[in-house]
C-alpha positions in Angstrom: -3.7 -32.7 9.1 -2.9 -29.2 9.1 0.5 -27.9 7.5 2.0 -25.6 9.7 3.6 -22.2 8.1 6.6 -23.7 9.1 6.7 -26.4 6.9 6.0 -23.9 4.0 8.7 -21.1 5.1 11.4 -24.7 5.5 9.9 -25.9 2.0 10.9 -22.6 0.8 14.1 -21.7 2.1 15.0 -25.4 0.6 14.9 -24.0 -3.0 17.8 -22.3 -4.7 16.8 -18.9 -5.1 17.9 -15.7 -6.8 16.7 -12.1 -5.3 14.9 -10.2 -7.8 11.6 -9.2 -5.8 10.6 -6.7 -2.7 8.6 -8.9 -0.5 6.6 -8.5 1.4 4.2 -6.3 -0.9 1.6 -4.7 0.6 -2.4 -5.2 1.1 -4.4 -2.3 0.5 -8.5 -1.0 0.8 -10.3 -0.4 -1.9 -12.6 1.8 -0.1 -13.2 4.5 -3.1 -13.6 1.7 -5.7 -16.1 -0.1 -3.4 -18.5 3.3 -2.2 -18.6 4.2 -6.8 -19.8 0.8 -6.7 -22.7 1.7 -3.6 -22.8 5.2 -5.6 -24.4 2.6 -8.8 -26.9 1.0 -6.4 -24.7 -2.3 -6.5 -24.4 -4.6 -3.9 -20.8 -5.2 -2.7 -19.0 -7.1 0.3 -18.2 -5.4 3.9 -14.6 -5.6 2.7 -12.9 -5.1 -0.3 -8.6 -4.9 -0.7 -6.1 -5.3 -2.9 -2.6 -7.1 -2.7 -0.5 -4.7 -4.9 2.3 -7.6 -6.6 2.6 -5.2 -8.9 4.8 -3.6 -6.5 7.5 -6.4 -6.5 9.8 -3.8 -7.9 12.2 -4.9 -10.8 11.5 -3.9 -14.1 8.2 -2.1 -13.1 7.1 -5.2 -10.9 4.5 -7.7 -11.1 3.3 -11.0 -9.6 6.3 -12.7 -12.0 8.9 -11.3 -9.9 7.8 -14.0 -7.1 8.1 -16.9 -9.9 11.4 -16.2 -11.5 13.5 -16.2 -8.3 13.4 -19.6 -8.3 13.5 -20.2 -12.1 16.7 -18.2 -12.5 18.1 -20.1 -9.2 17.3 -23.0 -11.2 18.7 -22.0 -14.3 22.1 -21.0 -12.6 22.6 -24.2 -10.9 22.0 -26.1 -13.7 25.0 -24.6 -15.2 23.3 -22.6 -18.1 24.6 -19.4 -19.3 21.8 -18.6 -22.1 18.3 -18.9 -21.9 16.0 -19.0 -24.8 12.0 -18.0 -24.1 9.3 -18.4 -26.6 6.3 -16.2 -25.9 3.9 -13.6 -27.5 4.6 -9.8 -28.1 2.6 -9.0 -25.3 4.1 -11.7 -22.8 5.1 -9.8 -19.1 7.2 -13.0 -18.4 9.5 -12.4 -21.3 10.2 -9.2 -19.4 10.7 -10.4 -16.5 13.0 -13.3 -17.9 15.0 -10.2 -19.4 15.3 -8.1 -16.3 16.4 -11.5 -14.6 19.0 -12.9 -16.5 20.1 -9.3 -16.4 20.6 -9.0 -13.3 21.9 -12.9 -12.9 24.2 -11.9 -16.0 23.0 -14.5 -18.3 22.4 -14.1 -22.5 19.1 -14.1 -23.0 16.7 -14.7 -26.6 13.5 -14.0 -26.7 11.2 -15.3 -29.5 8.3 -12.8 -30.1 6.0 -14.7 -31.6 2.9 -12.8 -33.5 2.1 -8.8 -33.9 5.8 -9.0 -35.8 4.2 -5.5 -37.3 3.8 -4.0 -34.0 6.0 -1.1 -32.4 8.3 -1.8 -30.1 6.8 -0.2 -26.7 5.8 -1.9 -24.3 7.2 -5.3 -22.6 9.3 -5.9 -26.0 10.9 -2.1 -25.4 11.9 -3.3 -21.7 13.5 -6.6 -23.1 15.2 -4.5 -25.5 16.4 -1.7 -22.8 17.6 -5.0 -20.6 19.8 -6.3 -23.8 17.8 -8.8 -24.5 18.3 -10.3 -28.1 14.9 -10.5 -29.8 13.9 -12.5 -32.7 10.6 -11.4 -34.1 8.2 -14.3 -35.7 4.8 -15.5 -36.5 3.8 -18.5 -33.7 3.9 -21.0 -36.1 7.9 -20.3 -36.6 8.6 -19.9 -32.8 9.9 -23.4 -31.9 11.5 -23.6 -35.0 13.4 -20.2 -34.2 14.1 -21.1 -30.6 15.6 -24.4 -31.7 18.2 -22.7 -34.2 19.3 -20.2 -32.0 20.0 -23.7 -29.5 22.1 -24.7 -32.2 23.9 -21.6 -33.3 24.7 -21.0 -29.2 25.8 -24.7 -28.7 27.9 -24.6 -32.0 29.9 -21.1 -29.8 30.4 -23.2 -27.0 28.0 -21.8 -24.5 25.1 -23.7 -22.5 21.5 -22.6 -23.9 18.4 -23.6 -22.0 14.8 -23.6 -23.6 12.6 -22.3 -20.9 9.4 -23.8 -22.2 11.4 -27.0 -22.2 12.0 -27.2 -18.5 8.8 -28.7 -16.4 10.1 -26.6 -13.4 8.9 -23.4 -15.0 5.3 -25.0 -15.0 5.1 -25.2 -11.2 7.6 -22.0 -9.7 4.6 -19.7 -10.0 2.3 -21.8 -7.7 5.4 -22.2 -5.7 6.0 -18.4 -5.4 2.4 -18.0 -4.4 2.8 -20.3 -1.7 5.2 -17.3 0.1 2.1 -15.2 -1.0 -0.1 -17.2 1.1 2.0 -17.2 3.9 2.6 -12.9 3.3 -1.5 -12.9 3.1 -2.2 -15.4 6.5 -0.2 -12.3 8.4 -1.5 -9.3 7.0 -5.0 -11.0 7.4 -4.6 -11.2 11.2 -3.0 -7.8 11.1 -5.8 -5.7 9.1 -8.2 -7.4 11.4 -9.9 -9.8 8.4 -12.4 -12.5 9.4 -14.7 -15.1 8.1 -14.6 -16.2 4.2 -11.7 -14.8 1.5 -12.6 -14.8 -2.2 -9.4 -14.3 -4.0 -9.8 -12.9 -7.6 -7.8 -12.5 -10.1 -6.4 -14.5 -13.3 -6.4 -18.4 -14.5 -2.9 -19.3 -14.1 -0.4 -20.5 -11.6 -0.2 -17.9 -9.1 -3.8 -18.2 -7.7 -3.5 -21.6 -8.1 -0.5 -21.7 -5.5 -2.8 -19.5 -3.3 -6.1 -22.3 -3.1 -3.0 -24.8 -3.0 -2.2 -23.2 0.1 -5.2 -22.0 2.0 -6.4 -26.1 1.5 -3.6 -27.2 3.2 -4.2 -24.5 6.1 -7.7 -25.4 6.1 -8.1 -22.0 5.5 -11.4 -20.4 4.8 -10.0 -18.8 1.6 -12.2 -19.8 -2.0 -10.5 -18.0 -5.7 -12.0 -17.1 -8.7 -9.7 -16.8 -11.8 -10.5 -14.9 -14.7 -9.7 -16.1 -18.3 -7.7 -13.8 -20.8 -7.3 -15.7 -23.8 -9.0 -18.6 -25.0 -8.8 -22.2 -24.1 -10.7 -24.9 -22.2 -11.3 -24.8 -19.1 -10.8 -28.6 -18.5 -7.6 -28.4 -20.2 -6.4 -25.5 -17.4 -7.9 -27.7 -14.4 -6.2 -30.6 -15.5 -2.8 -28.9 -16.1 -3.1 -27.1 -12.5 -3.7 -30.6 -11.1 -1.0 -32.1 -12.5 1.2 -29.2 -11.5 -0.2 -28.8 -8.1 0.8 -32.9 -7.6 4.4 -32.0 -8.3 4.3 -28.9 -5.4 2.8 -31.2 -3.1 5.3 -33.9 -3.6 8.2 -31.3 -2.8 6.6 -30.0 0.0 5.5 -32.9 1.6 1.9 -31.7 1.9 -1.8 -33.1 2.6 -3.7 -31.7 -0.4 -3.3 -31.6 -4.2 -5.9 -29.6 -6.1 -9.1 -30.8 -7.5 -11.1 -29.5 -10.6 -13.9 -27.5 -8.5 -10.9 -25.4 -5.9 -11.1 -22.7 -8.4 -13.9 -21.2 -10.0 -13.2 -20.1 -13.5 -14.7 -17.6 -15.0 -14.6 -17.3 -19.3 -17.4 -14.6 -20.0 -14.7 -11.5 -19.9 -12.0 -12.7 -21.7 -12.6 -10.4 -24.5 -12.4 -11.4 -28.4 -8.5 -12.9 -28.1 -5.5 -12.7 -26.5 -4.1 -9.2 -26.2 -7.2 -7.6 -27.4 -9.5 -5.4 -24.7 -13.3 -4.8 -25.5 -15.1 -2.2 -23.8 -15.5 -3.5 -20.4 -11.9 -3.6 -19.9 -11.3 0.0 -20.5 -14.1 1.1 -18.5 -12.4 -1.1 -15.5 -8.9 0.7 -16.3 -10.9 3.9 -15.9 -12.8 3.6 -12.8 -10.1 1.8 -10.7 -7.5 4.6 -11.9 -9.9 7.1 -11.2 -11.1 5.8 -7.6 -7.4 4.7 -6.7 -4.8 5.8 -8.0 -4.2 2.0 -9.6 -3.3 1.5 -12.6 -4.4 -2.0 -14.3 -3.4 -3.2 -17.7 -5.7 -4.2 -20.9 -4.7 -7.9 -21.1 -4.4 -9.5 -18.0 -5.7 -7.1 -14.7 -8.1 -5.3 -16.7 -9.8 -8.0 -18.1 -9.9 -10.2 -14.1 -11.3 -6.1 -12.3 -14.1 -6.0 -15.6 -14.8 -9.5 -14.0 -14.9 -8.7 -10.9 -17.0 -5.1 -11.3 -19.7 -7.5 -14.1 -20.3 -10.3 -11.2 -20.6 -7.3 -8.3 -23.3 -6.0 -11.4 -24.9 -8.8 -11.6 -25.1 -9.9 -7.9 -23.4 -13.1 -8.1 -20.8 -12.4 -5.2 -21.8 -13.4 -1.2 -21.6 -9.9 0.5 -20.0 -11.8 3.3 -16.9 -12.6 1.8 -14.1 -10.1 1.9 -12.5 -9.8 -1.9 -8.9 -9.7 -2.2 -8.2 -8.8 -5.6 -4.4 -10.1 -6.7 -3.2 -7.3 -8.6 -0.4 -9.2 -10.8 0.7 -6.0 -12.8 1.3 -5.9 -16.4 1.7 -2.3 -16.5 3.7 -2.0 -19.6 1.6 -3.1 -21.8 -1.0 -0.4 -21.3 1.2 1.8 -23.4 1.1 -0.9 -26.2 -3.0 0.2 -26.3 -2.5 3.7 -25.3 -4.9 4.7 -28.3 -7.7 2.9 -26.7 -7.6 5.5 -23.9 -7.0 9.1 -25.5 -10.4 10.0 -27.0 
C-alpha cells in the first residue's frame, strides 16, 4: 500500500516543533559542473541537480536545520532548560544545537572533544558567538565532562539534558528528511524530472529519511551515501534499521529499511575524520569554480569527490538523474583554509 503525502504532512504536523529553518529550499542544475565533466571525456547522466539545504538559513544553514526543529521542540516540552552536547571540534550539529537553544533561549554546553590545540574558527567560533559555553577535551574525557557539568547544573537547580542520552535525537534527522521528500516529490513534477533518482550524498540519517520515504511512495528514487569517517558499514545499516523501525512506528507506515536501500560507499573517506586528502580539495575547487557552490572538506567535499571518482570511473547509469543533497558544513572550510591558498 501506498502512503499518501498526506499521511506524511499529518505525521508531521503531529510533532512539536520549533521554527529554526527556511523551507522549502530550493533544487538547482548543475549544468556547468556536468558539461567540465563532458569537457574530461566522462560520461555523465541527462540530468544532474542539486538540493541546496545548505540554504536552510540559521547560523549559515545546513541540512541540520531540518533535524533540530523537532529536537529543540522536544527538548522544550520536556521541561529542560540546559542542554549538554558531546561532539568533535569539527561537529556542524554542535552549531546548530548553539544557534537553537539560542534562539529557544536555552543554556547550552558543548563538549569539544579532540583538536583541544586547534584555533577557534570555524563551527567552535559560531558556538562561541551564539554564547555557548564550551568545554574543550580529549574524547576519552567527553562523557566524563558532560556528566559533571549534569551535576554542577542539577546541584543550581536547573534541568540539564544530555543530548546523546536521548534516543529521539537518533531518529529527528530521518524524520526531517521525510519533509524533504515530500519538498523533492513537488519540485520533481515541477522541473519536469522523470524516470530513476539517485540521491547522493553522506551516510547518516538524513538520506536515510529520504530512501525511508521514496519506499513507502513506491517511488523510483535509489541513494548512495558517502562515508566520512571511519566505521563499519554493518554497524551503520544496522543502526539506520533500527532507527528507521522507530519512524515507521510513529508514522504508521508500510516499510522499514533493509541493509541493501542504500548503497554505501567507503573508498573517499579520506585518512580520518576531519582530515581531507587531495580528491576533496580538487571537488571544492571544481564545483566552486563551475557554480558558484561552495562545499566543505569534511562532509560535502568528501560525498561531490565521490560522486566526480564514480562519474570517472563509469560506475553511474546515465539514465538516472543525480540529485546531489548538499547538507552544508560551510564553516568548517575556514578551519582548513591553508589547504586552499597555494
Amino acid at each position: 500500500m501506498t502512503i499518501s503525502q498526506e499521511q506524511f504532512r499529518v505525521g508531521l504536523e503531529n510533532l512539536p516543533r520549533f521554527k529554526l529553518s527556511h523551507l522549502n529550499t530550493p533544487l538547482e542544475p548543475l549544468d556547468r559542473l556536468r558539461q567540465s565533466l563532458i569537457d574530461e571525456g566522462v560520461p555523465v547522466p541527462n540530468r544532474m541537480l542539486v538540493k541546496r539545504d545548505d540554504t536552510t538559513g540559521l547560523a549559515f544553514g545546513g541540512n541540520k536545520g531540518r533535524h533540530f526543529e523537532f529536537e529543540i521542540a522536544h527538548v522544550l516540552e520536556g521541561g529542560f532548560n540546559t542542554v549538554i552536547n558531546i561532539n568533535h571540534y569539527h561537529s556542524n550539529q554542535a552549531r546548530f544545537i548553539a544557534a537553537g537553544c539560542a534562539k529557544a533561549g536555552l543554556k547550552y554546553h558543548i563538549v569539544s572533544t579532540d583538536m583541544v590545540n586547534a584555533p577557534m574558527t570555524g563551527n567552535l567560533l559560531l558556538c562561541k558567538l551564539m554564547g555557548a559555553n564550551i568545554h574543550r577535551t580529549p574524547a576519552e574525557y567527553g562523557r566524563q565532562v558532560a556528566e559533571k557539568i549534569f551535576a554542577e547544573e542539577e546541584e543550581a537547580g536547573r534541568k540539564p539534558y544530555i543530548l546523546p542520552n536521548d534516543p529521539f535525537a537518533d531518529v529527528m534527522g530521518m524524520i526531517g528528511f521525510l519533509e524533504a521528500g515530500l519538498e523533492l516529490e513537488q519540485q520533481f513534477a515541477d522541473a519536469g524530472v522523470e524516470g530513476p533518482v539517485r540521491f547522493w550524498g553522506l551516510k547518516g540519517r538524513s538520506i536515510a529519511g529520504l530512501r525511508l520515504y521514496a519506499k513507502n511512495r513506491y517511488l523510483n528514487w535509489q541513494t548512495t551515501a558517502c562515508q566520512y569517517s571511519s566505521g563499519k558499514v554493518e554497524d551503520f545499516q544496522k543502526a539506520t534499521a533500527d532507527r528507521a523501525s522507530q519512524v515507521v512506528e510513529m508514522f504508521d507506515l508500510e516499510h522499514s529499511l533493509e541493509s541493501d536501500d542504500l548503497q554505501i560507499l567507503e573508498d573517499y573517506r579520506g585518512p580520518a575524520y576531519g582530515v581531507l586528502d587531495d580528491r576533496v580539495i580538487e571537488a571544492i575547487q571544481m564545483v566552486g569554480k563551475a557554480e558558484g557552490l561552495i562545499l566543505d572538506p569534511n562532509y560535502t567535499g568528501k560525498a561531490m569527490a565521490g560522486l566526480i571518482g564514480e562519474l570517472r570511473a563509469g560506475r553511474i547509469d546515465p539514465e538516472v538523474t543525480i540529485v546531489f543533497i548538499h547538507s552544508g558544513g560551510l564553516p568548517q572550510l575556514f578551519a582548513h583554509a591553508d589547504k586552499f591558498v597555494d
